[in-house]
C-alpha positions in Angstrom: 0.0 0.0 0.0 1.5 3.4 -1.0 1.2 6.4 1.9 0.9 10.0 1.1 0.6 12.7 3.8 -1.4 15.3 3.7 -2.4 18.7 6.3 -5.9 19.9 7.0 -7.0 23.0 9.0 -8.9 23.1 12.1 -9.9 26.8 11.8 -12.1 27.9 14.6 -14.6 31.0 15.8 -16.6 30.3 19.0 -18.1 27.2 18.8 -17.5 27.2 14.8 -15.1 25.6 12.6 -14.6 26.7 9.1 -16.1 24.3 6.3 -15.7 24.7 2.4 -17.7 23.1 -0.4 -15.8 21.9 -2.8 -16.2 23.1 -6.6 -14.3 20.1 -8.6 -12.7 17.1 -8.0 -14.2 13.3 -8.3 -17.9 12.5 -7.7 -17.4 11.5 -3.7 -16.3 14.8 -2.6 -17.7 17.1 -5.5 -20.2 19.7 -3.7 -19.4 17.9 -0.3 -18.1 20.6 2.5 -14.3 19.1 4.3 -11.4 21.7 6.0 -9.1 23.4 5.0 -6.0 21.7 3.4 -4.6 18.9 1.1 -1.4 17.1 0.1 1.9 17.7 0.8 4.3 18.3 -2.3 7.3 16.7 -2.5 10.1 17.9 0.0 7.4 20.6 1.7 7.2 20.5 4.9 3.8 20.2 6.6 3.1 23.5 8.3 4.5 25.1 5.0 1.7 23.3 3.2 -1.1 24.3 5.6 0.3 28.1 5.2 0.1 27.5 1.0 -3.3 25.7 1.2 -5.2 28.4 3.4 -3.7 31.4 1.9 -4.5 29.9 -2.0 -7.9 28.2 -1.1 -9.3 30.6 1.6 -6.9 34.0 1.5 -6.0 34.2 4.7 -2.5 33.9 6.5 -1.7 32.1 9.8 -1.0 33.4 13.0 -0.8 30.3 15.3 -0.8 26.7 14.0 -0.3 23.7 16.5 -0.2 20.1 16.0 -3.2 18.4 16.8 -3.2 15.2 16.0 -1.6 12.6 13.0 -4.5 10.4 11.5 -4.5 7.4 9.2 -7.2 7.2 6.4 -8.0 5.1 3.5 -9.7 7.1 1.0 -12.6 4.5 -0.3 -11.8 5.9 -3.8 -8.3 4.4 -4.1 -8.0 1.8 -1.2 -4.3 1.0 -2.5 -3.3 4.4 -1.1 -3.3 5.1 3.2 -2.6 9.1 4.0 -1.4 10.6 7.4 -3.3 13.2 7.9 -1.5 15.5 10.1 -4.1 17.9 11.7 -3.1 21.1 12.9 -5.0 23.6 15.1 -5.1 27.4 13.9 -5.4 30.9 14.5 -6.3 33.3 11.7 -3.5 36.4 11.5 -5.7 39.7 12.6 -7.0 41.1 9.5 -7.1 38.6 7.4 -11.2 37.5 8.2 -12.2 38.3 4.6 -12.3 34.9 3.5 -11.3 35.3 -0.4 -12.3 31.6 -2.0 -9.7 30.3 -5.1 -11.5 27.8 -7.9 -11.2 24.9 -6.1 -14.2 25.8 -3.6 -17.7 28.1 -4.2 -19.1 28.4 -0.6 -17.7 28.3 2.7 -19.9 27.9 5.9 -18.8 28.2 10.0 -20.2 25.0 11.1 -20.8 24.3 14.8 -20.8 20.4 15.2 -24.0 19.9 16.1 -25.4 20.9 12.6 -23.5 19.2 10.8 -24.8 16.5 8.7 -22.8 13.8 7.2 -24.4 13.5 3.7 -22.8 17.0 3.0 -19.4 16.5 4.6 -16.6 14.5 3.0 -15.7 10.7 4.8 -12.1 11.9 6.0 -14.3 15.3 7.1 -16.8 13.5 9.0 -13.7 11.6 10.7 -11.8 14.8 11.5 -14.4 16.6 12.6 -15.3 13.6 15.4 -12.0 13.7 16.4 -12.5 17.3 16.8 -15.5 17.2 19.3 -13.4 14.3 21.4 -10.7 16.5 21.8 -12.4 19.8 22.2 -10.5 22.0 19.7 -12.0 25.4 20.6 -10.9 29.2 20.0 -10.1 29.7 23.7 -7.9 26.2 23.6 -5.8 27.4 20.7 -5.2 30.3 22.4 -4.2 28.5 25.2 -1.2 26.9 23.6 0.5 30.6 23.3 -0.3 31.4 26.8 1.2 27.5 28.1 3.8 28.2 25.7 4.8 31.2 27.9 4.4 29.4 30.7 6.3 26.7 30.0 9.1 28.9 29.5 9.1 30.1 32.9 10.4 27.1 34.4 13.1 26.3 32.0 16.7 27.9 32.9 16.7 29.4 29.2 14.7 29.1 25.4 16.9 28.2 22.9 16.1 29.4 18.9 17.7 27.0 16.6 17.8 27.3 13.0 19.3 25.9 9.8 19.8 26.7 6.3 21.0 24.9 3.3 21.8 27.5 -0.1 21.1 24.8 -2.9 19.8 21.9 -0.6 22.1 20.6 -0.6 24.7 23.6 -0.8 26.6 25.8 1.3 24.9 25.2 4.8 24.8 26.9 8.2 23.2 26.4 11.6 22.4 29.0 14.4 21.3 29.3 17.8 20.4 31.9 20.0 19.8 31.6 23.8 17.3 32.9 25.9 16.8 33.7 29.6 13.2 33.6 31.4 13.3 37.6 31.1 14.4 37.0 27.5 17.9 38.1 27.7 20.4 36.7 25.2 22.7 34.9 26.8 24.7 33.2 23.7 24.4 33.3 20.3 26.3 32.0 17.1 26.3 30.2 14.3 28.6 27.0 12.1 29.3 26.4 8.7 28.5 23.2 7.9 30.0 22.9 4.2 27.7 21.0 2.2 24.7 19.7 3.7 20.7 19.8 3.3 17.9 21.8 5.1 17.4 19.2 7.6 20.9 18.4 8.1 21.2 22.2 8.9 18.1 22.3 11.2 19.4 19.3 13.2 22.9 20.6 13.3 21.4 24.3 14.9 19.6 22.0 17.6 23.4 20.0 18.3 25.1 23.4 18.5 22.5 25.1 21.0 22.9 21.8 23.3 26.6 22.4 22.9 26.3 25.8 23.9 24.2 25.3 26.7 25.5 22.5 28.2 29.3 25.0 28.2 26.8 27.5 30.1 25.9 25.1 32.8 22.0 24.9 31.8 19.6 22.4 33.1 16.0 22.9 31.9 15.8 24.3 28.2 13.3 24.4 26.1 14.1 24.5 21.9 12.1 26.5 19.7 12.1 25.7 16.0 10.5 26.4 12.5 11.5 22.9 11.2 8.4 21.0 12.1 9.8 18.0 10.5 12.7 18.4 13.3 10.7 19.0 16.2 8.2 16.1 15.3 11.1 13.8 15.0 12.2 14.8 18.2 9.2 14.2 19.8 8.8 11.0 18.2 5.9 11.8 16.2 7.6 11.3 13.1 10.0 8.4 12.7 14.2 9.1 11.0 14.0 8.1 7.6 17.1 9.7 6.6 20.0 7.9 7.0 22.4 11.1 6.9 20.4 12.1 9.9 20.7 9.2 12.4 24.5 10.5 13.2 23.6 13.9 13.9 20.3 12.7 15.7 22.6 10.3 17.8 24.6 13.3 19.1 21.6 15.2 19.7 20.1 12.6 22.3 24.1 12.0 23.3 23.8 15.6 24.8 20.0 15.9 26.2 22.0 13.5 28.6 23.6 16.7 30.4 20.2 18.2 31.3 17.2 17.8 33.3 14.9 18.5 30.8 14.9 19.1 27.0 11.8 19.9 25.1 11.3 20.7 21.5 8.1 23.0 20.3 7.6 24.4 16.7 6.7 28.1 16.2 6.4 30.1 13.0 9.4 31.2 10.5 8.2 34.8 12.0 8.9 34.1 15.5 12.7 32.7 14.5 13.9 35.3 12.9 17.1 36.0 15.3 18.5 32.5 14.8 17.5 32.5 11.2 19.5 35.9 10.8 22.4 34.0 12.6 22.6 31.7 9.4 22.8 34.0 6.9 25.4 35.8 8.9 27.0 32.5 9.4 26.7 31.5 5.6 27.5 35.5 4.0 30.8 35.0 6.1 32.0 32.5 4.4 31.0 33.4 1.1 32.6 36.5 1.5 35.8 34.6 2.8 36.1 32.9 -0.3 36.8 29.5 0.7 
């Protein structure tokens, strides 16, 4: 059986989650309502998809999206094919309500669960949205996972940003780091060249440094912050290592977390990384600039 993975949207208001119609595709799902999303392209990573999907499909841009749950489904049309349906919850950027529908949808509804009816929702909809009510996905839980996030932090000696970046993938790569006291101090920053590596090389590598780093400053609790969901899921064990070229680095990695207390990994937008992202291109404009 082949697997594909693919990203749908649990966009909430109130007691409402966000429901489009769809405008083509095959007979099952033609006219039927389903959330927000659809398959991963090749070498995307998941939250990257979510961001295309809702901004083509719907016209709005994200503001918070958090794992909610991974889900297996065979689609009845093509039962040679399982997907993992990695469900995310999310918050709508402020101004961005104007929902601007692209070809692939005419109508779009805010649905509260208890009128919805399954001969107008999609099979892997009707799944979805059960899952949904079990787990309670509301506006003011969403929410919560900033404020948690926060408070998280708290108790952790520092935050550590990690980043990675590859300029060919793979090319010329680079990781960074900054660190982070509970009053949001840098503490220690930096960056390596790598030499010729991938994205997710580079990502893991910015994850070995800041442990390096940390461990030199006598930390205990830390807590990682990343944009590579791919990386953080891995390190969760959400997501099993494929990639060969990774085990060594991974190895390392859980080598290290051996030093602290505590080591915890949570994803957070490209926007919200921008000082160890900026310690990458440093990293990587220094050695271009070197020459060698």
């Amino acid at each position: 059986m082949n697997q594909r993975i693919a990203v749908r949207a649990v966009v909430r208001q109130g007691d409402k989650t966000l429901l489009l119609r769809r405008a083509n595709g095959r007979v099952s799902i033609l006219g039927k309502f389903e959330l927000p999303g659809g398959k991963i392209a090749y070498g995307e990573q998941p939250e990257d998809a979510l961001r295309r999907y809702l901004h083509h499909d719907v016209g709005v841009h994200v503001r918070v999206a958090e794992l909610a749950d991974v889900v297996t489904y065979v689609d009845r049309d093509d039962r040679d094919i399982q997907y993992a349906i990695i469900v995310y919850a999310v918050e709508m950027a402020e101004g961005h309500h104007a929902l601007k529908l692209s070809g692939n949808y005419d109508k779009y509804v805010w649905q509260s669960m208890q009128n919805t009816q399954q001969n107008t929702t999609t099979d892997l909809t009707q799944l979805l949205l059960g899952i949904i009510q079990q787990q309670g996905i509301t506006d003011n839980s969403i929410k919560s996972f900033i404020h948690n996030d926060v408070a998280k932090s708290t108790e952790s000696d520092a935050i550590i940003y990690t980043d990675g970046g590859s300029r060919g993938n793979p090319g010329p790569s680079a990781s960074g780091f900054v660190i982070m006291d509970s009053s949001q101090k840098i503490i220690a920053e930096g960056g390596e060249f790598l030499g010729i590596t991938t994205n997710n090389q580079a990502e893991y590598h910015g994850v070995r440094i800041g442990l390096e780093k940390a461990k030199e400053l006598g930390l205990k609790k830390i807590d990682f912050r990343l944009d590579s969901m791919l990386v953080v899921n891995q390190m969760n064990g959400v997501y099993s290592i494929k990639n060969r070229d990774l085990w060594p680095i991974n190895e390392r990695i859980r080598d290290l977390m051996g030093n602290f207390e505590s080591v915890t990994f949570r994803h957070v937008p490209r926007e919200s990384n921008q000082l160890a992202d900026a310690q990458v291109n440093r990293t990587l404009d220094a050695q271009e600039r070197s020459g060698v």
